[in-house]
N, C-alpha and C positions, 0 to 999 in steps of 0.2 A: 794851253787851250782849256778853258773853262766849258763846266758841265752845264748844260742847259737848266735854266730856272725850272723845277717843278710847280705845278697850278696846284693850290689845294682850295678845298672848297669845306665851310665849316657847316655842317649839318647842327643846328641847336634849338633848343625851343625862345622863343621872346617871350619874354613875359616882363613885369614888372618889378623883377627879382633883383637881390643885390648878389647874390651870388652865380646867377646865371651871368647875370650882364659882367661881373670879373672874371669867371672861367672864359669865358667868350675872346674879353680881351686881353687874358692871359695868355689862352690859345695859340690868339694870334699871333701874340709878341713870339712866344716860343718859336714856333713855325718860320718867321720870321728872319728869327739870331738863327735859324737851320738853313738856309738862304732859299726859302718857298717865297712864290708871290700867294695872295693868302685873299681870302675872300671868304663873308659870309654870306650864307644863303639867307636871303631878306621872305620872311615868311608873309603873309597876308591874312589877318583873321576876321578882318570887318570891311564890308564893303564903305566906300565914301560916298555917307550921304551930307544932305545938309545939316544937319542936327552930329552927325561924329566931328563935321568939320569946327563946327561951331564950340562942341566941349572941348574938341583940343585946341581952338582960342583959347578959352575960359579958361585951361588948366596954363597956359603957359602967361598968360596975365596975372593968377595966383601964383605961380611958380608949385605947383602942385606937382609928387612924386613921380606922376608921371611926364611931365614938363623936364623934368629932373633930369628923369631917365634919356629921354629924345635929345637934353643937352649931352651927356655921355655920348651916345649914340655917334657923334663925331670920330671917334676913336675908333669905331668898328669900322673895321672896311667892307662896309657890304657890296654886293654882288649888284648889278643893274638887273639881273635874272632874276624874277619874282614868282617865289610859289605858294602857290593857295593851295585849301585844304586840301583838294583832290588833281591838283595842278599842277605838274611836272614839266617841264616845255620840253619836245624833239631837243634832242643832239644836247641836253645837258651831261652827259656823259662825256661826248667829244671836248666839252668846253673846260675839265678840270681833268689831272694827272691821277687824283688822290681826294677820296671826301673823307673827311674826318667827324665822326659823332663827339659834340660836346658835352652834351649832356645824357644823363642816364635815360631822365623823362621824355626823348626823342620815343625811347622803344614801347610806352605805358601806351596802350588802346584805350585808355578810357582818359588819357587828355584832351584836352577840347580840339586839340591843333591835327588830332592826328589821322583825322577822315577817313574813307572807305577802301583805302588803298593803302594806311596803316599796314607794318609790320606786328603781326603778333605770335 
């Protein structure tokens, strides 16, 4: 009789980082070979307007760094659960076993990402 899959959920900051975005899916893999179903938490920094829509055309027609990145971005298994700065949704608790911090700059109060509801 097999043990039930644990849910883990990756707590990390996005950015346009090359080392953020391989601990991430390092993380994941590891978590993974550990036999977890594995999910990142998809963060939210900019609302969609028409002018954000429109640059991330323009960057993925240049193939610009950040075009780059949202190619990788395949490989992350993100969450359909989406939190914004000060945005945590009901029963995200119930919905993972285990959250795991990926990065150190989740804890830094003066990142841009880390709103009014920051740990400090």
């Amino acid at each position: 009789m097999g043990r039930k899959m644990k849910k883990v959920a990756i707590v990390t900051i996005e950015s346009l980082n090359y080392g953020n975005r391989l601990q991430n899916y390092a993380l994941q893999e590891i978590l993974k070979s550990l036999n977890c179903s594995v999910k990142t938490l998809h963060r939210v920094h900019e609302s969609r307007t028409v002018t954000s829509c429109a640059k991330r055309m323009a960057q993925n027609i240049l193939q610009t760094k950040a075009a780059k990145f949202r190619q990788f971005d395949v490989n992350i298994d993100f969450s359909d659960i989406i939190l914004g700065k000060d945005d945590y949704p009901n029963g995200l608790a119930e919905e993972f076993d285990y959250f795991v911090v990926g990065s150190d700059q989740v804890w830094n109060p003066y990142y841009a990402f880390a709103g009014e509801n920051a740990i400090s």
